[in-house]
Every structure is written in C-alpha cells, then in structure tokens.
C-alpha positions, 0 to 999 in steps of 0.5 A: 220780032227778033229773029233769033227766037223760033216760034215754037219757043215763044210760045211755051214761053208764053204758056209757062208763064200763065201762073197759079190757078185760081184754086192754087191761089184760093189755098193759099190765101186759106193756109194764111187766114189759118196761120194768122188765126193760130199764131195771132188771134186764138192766143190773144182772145185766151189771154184777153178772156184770162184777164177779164176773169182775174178782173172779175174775181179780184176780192178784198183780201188779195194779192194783186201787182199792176201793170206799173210794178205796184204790189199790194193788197185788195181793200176796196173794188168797185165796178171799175176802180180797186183800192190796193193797200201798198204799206201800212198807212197808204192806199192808192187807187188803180182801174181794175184794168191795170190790175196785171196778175194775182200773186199767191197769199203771202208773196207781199210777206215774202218780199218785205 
C-alpha cells in the first residue's frame, strides 16, 4: 500500500502486536479475583459475622450504642426488637440490627 514501508517491517509489525497469551490473560484475571477477594469480600464477611454474634449475645444488663448515636441499656430483647433504657424514665425500642457496638459496663456512668 504505501511504498515506503518494506515488507519484512509490516510483518513484524504484525506479529508484535499479536497480544498476551491466553494464559497471560487467565493469571491476570486470577491475581484480580485474588485482590478482589482480599480487600473486599474476607473483611466484610468478618465483620458482617461480628455483628451477628454482638446480636446474638445482647443481654439484659448491657451497654450497647446504635447505629443513630443512642447510648443506653439492654432491658428487654426479643427475636428481633431491643428495649434500651436511655434515662431514668424512657425506653425506646430499636431492631436488634441497629444495635452498632457494645460498650463496656459503666461507659453510661462515665458520660452522665
């Protein structure tokens, strides 16, 4: 076509650029299942399997804060609702899913 460009060069450049091979490709896409599982999926299956057993082990008696900022005490659990004393005359109730962490006993002391 252009008579400039021998032969011999368009055909190297032909064969360079052929790309990985397939077995380049198939590591590849391995080392980005393997970052994908490292980085994303083992942390949020540890901490979603923390969560359930915080959930699972709420007691009357603890001291728990939800996902909204609310520090208060266990009084009642049921299968999927808490009970949590707030103050001296108020209990609200919260899904057990809101539940965010469970603080040491006498944290509610502490902050009063």
């Amino acid at each position: 076509m252009i008579p400039f460009i021998s032969p011999a060069f368009a055909e190297a450049a032909g064969a360079a650029s052929a790309g990985p091979s397939m077995y380049g490709q198939l590591i590849m896409l391995g080392g980005f299942v393997l970052i994908f599982w490292l980085l994303i999926w083992r942390p949020q299956s540890k901490r979603a399997k923390e969560h359930k057993n915080l959930l699972g082990n709420l007691s009357k008696g603890d001291e728990v804060v939800t996902t909204g900022g609310i520090v208060g005490k266990v009084v009642n659990t049921t299968d999927e609702f808490i009970t949590l004393q707030v103050a001296e005359n108020l209990e609200l109730n919260f899904q057990k899913s809101s539940v965010a962490a469970s603080l040491p006993k006498g944290t509610i002391k502490a902050i009063k």
